[in-house]
PDBQT receptor file of N, H, CA, C and O in Angstrom, charges set to zero:
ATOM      1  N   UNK A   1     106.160  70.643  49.512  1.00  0.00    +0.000 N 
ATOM      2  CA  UNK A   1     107.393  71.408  49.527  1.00  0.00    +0.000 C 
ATOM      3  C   UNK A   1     107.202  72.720  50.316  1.00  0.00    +0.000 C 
ATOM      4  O   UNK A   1     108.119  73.129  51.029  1.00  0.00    +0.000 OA
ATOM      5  N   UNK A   2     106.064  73.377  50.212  1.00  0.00    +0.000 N 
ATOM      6  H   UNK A   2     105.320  73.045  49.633  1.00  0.00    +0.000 HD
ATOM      7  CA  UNK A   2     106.038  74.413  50.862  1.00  0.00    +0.000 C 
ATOM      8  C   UNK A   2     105.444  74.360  52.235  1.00  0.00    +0.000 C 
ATOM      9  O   UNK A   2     105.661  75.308  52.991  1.00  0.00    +0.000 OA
ATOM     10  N   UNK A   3     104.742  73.384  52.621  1.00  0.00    +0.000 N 
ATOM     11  H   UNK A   3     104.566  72.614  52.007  1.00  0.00    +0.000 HD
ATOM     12  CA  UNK A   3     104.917  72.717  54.123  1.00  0.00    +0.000 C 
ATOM     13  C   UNK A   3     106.923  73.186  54.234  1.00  0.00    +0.000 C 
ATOM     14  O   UNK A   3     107.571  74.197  54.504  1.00  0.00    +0.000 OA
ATOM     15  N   UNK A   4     107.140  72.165  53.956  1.00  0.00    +0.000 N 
ATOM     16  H   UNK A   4     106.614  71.343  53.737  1.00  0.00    +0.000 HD
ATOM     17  CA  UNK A   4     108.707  71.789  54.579  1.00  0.00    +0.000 C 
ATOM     18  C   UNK A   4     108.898  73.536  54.898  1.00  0.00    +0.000 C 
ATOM     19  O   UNK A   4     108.581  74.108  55.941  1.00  0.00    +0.000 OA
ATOM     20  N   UNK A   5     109.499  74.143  53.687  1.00  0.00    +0.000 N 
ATOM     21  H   UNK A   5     109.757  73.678  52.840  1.00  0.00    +0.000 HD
ATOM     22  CA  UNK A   5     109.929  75.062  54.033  1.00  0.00    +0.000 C 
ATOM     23  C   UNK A   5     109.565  76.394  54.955  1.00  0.00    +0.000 C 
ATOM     24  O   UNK A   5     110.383  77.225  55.351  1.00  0.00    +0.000 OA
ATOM     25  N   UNK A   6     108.168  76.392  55.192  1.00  0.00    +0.000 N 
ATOM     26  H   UNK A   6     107.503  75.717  54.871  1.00  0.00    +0.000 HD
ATOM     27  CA  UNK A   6     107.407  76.814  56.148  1.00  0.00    +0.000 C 
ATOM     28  C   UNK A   6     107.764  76.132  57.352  1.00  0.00    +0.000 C 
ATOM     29  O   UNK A   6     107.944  76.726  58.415  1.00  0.00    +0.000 OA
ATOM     30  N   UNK A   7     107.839  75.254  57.250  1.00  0.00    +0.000 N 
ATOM     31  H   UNK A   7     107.692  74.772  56.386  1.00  0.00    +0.000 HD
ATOM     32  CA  UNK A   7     108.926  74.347  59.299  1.00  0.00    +0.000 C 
ATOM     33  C   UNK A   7     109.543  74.940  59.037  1.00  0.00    +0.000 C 
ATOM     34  O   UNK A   7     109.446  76.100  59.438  1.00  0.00    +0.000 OA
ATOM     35  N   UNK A   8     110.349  74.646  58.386  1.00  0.00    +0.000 N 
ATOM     36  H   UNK A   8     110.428  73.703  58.060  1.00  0.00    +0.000 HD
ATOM     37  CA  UNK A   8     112.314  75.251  58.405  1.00  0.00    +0.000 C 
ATOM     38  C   UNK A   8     112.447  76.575  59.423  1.00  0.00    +0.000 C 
ATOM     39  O   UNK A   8     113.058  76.809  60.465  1.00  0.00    +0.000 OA
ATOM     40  N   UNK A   9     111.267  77.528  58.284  1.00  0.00    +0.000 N 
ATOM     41  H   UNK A   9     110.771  77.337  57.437  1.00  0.00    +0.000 HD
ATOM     42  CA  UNK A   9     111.231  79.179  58.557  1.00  0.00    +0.000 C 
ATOM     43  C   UNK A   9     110.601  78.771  60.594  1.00  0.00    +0.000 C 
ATOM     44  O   UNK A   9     111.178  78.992  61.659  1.00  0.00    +0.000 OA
ATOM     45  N   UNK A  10     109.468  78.240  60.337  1.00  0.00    +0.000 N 
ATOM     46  H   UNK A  10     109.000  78.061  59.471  1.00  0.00    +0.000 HD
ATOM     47  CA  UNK A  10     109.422  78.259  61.897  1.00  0.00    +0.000 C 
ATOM     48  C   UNK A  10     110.754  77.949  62.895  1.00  0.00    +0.000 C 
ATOM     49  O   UNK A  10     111.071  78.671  63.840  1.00  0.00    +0.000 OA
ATOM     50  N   UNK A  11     111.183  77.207  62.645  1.00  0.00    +0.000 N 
ATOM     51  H   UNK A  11     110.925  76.620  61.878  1.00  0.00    +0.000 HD
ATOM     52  CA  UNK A  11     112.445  76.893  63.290  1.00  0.00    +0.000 C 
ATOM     53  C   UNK A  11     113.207  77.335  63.935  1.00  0.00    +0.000 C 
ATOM     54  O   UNK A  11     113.595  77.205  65.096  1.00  0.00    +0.000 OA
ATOM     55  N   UNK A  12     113.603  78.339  62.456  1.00  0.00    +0.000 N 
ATOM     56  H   UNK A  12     113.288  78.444  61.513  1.00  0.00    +0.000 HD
ATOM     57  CA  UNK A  12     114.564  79.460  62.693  1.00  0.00    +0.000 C 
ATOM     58  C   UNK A  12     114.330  80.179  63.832  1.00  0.00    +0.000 C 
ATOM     59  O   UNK A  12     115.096  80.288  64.789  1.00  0.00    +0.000 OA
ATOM     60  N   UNK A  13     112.969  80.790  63.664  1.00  0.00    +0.000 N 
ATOM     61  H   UNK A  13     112.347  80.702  62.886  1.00  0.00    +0.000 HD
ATOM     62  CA  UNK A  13     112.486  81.936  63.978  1.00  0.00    +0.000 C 
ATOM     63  C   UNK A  13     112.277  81.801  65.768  1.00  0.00    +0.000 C 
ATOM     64  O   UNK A  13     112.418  82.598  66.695  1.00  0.00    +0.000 OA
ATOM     65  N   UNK A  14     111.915  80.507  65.677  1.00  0.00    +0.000 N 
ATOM     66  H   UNK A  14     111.801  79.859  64.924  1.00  0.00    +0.000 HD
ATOM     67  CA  UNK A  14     111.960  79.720  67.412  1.00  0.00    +0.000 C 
ATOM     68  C   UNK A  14     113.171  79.789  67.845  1.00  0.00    +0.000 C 
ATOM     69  O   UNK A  14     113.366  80.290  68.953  1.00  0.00    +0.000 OA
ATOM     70  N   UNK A  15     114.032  79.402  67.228  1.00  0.00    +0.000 N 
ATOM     71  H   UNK A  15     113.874  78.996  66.328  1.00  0.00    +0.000 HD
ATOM     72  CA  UNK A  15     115.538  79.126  67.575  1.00  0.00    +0.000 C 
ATOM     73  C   UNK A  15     116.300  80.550  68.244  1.00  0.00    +0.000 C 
ATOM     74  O   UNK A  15     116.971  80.630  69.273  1.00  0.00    +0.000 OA
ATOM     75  N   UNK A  16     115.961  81.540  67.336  1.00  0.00    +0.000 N 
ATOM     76  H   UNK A  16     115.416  81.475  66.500  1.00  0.00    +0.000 HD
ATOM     77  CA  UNK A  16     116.451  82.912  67.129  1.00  0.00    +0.000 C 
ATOM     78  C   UNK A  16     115.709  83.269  68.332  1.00  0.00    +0.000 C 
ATOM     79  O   UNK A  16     116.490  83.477  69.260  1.00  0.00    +0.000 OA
ATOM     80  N   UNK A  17     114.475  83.418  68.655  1.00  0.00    +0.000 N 
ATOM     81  H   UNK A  17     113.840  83.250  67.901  1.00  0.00    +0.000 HD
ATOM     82  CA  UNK A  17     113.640  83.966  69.722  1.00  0.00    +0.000 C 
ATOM     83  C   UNK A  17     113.683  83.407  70.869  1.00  0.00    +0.000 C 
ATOM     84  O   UNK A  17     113.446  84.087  71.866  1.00  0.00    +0.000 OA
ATOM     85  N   UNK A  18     114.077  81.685  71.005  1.00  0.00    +0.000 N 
ATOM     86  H   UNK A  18     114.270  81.132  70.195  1.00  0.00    +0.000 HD
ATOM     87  CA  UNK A  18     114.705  81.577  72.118  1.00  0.00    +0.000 C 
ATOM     88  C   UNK A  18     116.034  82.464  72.162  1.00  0.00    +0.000 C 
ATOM     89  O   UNK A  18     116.183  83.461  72.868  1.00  0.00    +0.000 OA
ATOM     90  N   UNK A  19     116.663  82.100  71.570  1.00  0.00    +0.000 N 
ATOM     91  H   UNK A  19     116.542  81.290  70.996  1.00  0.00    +0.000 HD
ATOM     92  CA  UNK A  19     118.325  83.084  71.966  1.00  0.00    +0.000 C 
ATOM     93  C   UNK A  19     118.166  84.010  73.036  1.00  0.00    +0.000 C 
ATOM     94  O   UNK A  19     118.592  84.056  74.190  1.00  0.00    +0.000 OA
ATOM     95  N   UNK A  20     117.173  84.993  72.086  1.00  0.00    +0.000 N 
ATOM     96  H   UNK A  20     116.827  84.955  71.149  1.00  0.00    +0.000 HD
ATOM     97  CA  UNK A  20     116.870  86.306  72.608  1.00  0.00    +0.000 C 
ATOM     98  C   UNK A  20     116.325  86.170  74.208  1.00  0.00    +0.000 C 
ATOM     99  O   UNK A  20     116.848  86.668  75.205  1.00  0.00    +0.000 OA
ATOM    100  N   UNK A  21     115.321  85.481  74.141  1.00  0.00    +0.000 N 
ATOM    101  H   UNK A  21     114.896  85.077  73.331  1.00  0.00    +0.000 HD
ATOM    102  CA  UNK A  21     115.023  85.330  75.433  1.00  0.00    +0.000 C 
ATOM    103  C   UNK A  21     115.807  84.526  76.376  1.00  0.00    +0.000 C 
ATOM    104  O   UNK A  21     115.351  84.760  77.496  1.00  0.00    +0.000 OA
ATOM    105  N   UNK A  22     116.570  83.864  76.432  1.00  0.00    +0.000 N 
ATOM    106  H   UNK A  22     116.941  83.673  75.523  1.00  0.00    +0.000 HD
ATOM    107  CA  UNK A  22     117.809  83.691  77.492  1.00  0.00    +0.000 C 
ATOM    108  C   UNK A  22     118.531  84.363  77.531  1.00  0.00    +0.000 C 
ATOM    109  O   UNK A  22     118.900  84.160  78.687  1.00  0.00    +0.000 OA
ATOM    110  N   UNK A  23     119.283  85.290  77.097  1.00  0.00    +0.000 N 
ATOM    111  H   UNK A  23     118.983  85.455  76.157  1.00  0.00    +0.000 HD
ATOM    112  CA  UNK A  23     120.257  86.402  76.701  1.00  0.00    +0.000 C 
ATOM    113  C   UNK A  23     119.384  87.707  77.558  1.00  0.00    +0.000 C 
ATOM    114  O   UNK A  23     119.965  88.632  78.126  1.00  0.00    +0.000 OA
ATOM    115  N   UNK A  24     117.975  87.548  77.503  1.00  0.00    +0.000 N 
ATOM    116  H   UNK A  24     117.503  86.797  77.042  1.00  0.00    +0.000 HD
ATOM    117  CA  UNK A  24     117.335  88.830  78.159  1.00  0.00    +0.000 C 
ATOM    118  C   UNK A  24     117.280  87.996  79.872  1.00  0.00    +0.000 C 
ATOM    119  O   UNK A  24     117.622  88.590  80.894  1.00  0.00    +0.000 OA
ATOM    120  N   UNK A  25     116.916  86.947  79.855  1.00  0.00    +0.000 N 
ATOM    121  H   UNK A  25     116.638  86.464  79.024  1.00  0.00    +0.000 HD
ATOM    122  CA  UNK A  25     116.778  85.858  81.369  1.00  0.00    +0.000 C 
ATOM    123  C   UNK A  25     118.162  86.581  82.372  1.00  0.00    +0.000 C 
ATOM    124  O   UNK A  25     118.365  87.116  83.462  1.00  0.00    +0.000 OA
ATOM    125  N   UNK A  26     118.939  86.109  81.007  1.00  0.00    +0.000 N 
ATOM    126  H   UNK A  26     118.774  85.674  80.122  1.00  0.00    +0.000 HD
ATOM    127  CA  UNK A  26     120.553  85.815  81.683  1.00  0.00    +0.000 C 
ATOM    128  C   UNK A  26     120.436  87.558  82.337  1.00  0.00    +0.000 C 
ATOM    129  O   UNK A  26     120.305  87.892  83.515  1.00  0.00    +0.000 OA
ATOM    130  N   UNK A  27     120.519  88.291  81.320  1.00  0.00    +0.000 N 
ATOM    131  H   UNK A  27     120.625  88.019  80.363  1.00  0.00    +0.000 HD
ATOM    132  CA  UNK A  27     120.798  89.819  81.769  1.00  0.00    +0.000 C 
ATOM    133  C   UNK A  27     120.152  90.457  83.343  1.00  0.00    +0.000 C 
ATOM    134  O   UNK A  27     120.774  91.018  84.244  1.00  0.00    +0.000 OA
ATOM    135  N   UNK A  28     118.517  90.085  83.238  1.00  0.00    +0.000 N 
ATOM    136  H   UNK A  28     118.011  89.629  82.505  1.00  0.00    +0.000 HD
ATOM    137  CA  UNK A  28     117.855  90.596  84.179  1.00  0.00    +0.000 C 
ATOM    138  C   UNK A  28     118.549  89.414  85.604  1.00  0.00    +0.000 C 
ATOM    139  O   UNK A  28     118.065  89.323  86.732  1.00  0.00    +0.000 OA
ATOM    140  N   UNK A  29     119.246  88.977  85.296  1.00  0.00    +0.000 N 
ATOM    141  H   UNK A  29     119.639  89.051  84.380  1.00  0.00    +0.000 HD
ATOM    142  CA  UNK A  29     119.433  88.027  86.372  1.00  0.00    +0.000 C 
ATOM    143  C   UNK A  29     120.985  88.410  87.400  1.00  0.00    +0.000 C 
ATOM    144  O   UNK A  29     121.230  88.395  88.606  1.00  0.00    +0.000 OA
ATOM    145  N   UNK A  30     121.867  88.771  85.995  1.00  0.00    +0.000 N 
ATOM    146  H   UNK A  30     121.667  88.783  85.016  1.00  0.00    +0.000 HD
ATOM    147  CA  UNK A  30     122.787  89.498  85.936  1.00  0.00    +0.000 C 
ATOM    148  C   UNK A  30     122.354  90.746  86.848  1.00  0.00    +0.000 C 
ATOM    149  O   UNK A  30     122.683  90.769  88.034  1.00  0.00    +0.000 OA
ATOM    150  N   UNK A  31     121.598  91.794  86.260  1.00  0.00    +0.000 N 
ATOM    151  H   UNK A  31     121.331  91.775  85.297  1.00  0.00    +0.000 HD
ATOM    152  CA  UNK A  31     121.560  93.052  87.098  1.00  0.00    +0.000 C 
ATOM    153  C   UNK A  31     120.732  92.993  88.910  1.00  0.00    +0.000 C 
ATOM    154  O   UNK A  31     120.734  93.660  89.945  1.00  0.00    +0.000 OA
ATOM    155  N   UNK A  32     120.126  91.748  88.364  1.00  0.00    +0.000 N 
ATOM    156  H   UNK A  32     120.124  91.206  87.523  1.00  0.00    +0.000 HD
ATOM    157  CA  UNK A  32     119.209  91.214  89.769  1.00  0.00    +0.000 C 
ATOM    158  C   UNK A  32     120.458  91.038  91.026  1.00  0.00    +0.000 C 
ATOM    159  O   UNK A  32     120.389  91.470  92.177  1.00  0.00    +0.000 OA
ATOM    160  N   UNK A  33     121.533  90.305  90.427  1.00  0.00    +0.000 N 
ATOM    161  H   UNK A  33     121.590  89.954  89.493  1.00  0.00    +0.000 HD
ATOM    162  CA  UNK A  33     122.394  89.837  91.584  1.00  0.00    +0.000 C 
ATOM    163  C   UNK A  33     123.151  90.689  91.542  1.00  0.00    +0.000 C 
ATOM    164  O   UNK A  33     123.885  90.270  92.437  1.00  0.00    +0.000 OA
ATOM    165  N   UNK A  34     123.856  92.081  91.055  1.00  0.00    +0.000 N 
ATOM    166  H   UNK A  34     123.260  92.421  90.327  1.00  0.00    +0.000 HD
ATOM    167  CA  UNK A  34     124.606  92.601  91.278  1.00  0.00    +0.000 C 
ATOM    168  C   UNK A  34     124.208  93.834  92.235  1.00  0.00    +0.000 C 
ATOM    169  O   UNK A  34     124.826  94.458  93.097  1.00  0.00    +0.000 OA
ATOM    170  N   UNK A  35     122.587  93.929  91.577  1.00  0.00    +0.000 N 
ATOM    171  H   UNK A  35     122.085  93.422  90.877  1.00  0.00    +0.000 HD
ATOM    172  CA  UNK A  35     121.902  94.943  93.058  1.00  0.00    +0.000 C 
ATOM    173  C   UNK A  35     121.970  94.089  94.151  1.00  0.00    +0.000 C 
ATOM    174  O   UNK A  35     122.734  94.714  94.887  1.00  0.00    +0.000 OA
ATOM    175  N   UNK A  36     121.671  93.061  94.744  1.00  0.00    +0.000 N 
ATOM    176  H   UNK A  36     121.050  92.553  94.146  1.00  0.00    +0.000 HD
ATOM    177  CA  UNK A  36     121.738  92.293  95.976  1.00  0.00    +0.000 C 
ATOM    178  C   UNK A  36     122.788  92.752  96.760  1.00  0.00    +0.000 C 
ATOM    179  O   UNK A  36     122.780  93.373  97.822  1.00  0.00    +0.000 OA
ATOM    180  N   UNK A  37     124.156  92.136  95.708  1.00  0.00    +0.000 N 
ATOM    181  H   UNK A  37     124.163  91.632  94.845  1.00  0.00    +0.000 HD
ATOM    182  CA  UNK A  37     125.463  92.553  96.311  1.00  0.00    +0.000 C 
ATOM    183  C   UNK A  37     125.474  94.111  97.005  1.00  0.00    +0.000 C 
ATOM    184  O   UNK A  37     125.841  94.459  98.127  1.00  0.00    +0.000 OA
ATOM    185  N   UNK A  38     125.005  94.779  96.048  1.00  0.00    +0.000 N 
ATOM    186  H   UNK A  38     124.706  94.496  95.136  1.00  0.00    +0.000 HD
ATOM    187  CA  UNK A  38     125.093  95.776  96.133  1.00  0.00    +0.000 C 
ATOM    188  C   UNK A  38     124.390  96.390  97.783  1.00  0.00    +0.000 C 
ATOM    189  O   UNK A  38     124.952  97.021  98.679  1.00  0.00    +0.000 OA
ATOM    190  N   UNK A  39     123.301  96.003  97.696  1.00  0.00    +0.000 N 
ATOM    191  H   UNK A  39     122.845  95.491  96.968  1.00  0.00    +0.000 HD
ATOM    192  CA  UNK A  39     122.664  96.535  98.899  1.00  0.00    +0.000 C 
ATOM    193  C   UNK A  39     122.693  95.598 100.261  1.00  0.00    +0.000 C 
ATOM    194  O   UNK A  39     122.126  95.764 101.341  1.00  0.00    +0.000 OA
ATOM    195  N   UNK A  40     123.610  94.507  99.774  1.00  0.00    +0.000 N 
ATOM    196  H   UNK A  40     124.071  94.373  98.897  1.00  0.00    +0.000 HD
ATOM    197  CA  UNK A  40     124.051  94.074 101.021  1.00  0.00    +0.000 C 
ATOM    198  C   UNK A  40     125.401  94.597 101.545  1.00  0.00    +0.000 C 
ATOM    199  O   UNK A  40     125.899  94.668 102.669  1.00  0.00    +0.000 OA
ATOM    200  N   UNK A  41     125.800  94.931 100.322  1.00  0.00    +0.000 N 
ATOM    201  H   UNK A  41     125.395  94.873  99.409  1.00  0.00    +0.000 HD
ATOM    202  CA  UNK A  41     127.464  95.690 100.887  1.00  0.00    +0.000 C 
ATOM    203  C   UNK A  41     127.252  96.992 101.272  1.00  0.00    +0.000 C 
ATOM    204  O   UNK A  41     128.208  97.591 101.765  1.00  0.00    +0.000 OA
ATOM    205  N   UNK A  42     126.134  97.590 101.142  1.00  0.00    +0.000 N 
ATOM    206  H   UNK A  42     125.357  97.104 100.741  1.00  0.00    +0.000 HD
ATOM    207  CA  UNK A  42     126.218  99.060 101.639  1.00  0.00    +0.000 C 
ATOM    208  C   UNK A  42     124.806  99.715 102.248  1.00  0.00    +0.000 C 
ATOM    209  O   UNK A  42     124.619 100.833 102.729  1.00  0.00    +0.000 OA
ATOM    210  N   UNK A  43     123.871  98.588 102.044  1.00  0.00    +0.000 N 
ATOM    211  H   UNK A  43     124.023  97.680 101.653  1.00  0.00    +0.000 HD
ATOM    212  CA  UNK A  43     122.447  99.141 102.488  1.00  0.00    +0.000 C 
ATOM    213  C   UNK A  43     121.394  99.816 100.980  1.00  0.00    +0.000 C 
ATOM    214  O   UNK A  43     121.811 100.237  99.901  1.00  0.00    +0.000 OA
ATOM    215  N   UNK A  44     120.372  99.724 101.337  1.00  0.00    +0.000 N 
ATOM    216  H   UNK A  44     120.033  99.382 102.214  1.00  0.00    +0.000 HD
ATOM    217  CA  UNK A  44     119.354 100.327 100.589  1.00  0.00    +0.000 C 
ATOM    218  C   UNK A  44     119.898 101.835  99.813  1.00  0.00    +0.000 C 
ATOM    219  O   UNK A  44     119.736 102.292  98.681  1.00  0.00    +0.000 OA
ATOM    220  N   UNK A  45     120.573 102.296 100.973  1.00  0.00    +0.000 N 
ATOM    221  H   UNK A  45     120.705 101.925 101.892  1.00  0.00    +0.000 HD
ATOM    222  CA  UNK A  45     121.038 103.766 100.591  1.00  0.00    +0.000 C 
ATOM    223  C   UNK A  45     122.399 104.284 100.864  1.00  0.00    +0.000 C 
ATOM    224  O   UNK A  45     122.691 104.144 102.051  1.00  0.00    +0.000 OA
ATOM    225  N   UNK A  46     123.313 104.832 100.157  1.00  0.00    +0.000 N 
ATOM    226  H   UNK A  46     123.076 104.945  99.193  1.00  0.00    +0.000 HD
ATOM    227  CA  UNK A  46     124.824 104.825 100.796  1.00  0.00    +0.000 C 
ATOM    228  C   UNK A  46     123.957 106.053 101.601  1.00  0.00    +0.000 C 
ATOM    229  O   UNK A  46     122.971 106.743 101.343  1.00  0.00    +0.000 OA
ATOM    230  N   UNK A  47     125.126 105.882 102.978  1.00  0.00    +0.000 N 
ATOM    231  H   UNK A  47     125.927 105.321 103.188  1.00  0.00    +0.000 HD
ATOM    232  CA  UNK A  47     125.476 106.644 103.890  1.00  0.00    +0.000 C 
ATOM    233  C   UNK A  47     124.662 106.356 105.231  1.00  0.00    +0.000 C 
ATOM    234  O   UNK A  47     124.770 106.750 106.392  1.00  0.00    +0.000 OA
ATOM    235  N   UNK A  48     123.790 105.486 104.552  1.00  0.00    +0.000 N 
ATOM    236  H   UNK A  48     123.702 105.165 103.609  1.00  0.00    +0.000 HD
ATOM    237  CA  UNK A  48     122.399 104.941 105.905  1.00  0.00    +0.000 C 
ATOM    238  C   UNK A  48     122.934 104.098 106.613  1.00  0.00    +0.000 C 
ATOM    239  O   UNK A  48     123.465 103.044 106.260  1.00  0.00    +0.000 OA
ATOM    240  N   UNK A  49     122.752 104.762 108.203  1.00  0.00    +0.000 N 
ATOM    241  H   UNK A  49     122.321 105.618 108.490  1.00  0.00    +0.000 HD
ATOM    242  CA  UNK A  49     124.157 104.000 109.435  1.00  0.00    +0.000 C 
ATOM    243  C   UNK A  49     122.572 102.385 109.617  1.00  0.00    +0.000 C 
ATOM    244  O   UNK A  49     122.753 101.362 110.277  1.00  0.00    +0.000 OA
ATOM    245  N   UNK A  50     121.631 102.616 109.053  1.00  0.00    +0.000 N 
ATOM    246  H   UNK A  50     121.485 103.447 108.517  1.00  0.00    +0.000 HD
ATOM    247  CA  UNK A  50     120.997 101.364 109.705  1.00  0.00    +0.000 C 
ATOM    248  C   UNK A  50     121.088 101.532 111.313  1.00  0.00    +0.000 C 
ATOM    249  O   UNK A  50     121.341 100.468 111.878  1.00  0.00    +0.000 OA
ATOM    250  N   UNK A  51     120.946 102.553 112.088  1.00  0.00    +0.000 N 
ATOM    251  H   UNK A  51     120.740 103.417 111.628  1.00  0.00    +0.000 HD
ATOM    252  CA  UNK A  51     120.090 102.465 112.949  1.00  0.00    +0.000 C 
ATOM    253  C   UNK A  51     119.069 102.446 113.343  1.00  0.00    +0.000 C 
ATOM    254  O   UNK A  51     118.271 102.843 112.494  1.00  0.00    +0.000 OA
ATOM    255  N   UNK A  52     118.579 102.147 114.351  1.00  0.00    +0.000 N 
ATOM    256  H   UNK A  52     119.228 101.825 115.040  1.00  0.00    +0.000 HD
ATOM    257  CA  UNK A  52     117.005 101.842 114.393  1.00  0.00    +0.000 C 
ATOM    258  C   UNK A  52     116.012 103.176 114.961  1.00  0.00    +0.000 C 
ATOM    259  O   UNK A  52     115.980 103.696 116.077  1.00  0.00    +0.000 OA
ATOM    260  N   UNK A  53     115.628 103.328 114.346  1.00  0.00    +0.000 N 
ATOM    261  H   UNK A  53     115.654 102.906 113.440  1.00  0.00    +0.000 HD
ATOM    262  CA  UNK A  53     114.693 104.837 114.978  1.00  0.00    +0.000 C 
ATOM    263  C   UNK A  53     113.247 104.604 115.664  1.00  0.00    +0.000 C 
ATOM    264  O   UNK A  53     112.422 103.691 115.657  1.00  0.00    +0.000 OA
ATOM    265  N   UNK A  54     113.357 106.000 116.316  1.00  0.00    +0.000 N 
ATOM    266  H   UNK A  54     114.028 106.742 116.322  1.00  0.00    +0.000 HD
ATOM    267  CA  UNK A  54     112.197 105.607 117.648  1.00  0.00    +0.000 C 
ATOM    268  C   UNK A  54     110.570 105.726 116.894  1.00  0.00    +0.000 C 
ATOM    269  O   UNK A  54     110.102 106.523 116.081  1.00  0.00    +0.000 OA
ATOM    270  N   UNK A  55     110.166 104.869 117.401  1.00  0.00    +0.000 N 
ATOM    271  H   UNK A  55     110.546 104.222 118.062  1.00  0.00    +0.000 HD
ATOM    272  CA  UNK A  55     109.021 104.328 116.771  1.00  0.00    +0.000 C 
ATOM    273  C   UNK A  55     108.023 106.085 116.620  1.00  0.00    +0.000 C 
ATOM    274  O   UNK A  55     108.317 106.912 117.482  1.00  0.00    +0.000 OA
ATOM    275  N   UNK A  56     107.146 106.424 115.756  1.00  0.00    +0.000 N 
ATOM    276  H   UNK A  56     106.907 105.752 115.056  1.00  0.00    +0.000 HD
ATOM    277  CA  UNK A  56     106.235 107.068 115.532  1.00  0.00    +0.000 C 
ATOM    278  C   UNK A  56     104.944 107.093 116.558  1.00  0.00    +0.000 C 
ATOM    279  O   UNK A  56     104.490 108.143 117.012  1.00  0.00    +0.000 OA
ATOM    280  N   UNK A  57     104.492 105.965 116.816  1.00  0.00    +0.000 N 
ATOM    281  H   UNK A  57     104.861 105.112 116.448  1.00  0.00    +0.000 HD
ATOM    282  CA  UNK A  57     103.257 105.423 117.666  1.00  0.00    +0.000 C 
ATOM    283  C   UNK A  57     103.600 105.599 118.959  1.00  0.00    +0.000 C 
ATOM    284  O   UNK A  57     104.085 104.496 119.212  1.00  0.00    +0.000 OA
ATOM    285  N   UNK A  58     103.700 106.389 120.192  1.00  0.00    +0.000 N 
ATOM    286  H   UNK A  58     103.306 107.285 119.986  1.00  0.00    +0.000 HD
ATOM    287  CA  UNK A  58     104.044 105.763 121.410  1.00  0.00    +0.000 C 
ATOM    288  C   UNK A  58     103.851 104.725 121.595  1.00  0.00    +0.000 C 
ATOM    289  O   UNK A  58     102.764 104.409 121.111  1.00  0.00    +0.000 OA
ATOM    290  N   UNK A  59     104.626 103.474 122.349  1.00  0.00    +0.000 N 
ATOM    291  H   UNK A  59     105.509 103.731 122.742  1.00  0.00    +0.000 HD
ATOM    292  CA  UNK A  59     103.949 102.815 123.661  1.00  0.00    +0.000 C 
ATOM    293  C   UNK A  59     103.397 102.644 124.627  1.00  0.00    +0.000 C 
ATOM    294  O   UNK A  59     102.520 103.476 124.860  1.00  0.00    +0.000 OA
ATOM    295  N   UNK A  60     103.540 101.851 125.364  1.00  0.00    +0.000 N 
ATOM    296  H   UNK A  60     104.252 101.175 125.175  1.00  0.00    +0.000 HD
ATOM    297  CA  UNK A  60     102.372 101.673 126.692  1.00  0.00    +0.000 C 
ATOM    298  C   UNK A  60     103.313 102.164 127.727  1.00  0.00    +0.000 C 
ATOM    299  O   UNK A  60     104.001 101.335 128.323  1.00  0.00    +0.000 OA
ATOM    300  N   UNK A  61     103.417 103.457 128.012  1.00  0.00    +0.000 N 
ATOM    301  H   UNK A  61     102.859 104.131 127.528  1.00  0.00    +0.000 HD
ATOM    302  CA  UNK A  61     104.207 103.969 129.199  1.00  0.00    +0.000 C 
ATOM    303  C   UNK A  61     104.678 104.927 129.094  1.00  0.00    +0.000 C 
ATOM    304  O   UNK A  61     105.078 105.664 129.996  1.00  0.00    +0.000 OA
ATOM    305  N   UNK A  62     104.715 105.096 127.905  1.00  0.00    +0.000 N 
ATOM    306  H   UNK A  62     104.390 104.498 127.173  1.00  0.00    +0.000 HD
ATOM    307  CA  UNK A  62     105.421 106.463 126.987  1.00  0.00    +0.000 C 
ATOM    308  C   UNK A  62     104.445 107.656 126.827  1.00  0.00    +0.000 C 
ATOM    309  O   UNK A  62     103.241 107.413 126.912  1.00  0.00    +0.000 OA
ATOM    310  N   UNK A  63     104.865 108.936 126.601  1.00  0.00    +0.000 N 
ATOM    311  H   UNK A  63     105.843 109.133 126.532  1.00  0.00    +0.000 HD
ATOM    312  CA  UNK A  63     104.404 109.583 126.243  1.00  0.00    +0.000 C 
ATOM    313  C   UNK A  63     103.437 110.571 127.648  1.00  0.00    +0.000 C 
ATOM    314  O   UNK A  63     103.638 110.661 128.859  1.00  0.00    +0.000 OA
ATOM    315  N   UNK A  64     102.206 111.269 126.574  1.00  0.00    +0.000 N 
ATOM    316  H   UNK A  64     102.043 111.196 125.590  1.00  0.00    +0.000 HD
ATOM    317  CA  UNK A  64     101.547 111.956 127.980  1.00  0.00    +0.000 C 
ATOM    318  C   UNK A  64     100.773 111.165 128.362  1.00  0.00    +0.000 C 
ATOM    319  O   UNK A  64     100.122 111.382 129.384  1.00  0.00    +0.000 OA
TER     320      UNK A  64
């Protein structure tokens, strides 16, 4: 008898702790795709025109 009811309690406790952990899946997945959107609709940073800036390193022709 106290087998059985010791499953039962496991059960629960699996059952309940999955929940939790899809409900946390779902969320981080949730905030995952709404940053995407996010930084595809406006860039890494508002106001950043995404132009391309001149390299740091000269090139081969450049410079002194």
């Amino acid at each position: 008898m106290a087998l059985r009811v010791e499953h039962e309690l496991h059960k629960r406790r699996f059952g309940r702790n999955l929940g939790v952990g899809l409900l946390l899946v779902g969320f981080v997945a949730i905030v995952f795709g709404l940053t995407v959107v996010k930084v595809q609709n406006t860039g890494f940073v508002e106001g950043y025109d995404h132009v391309s800036r001149p390299a740091l390193i000269p090139q081969e022709g450049e410079g002194n």
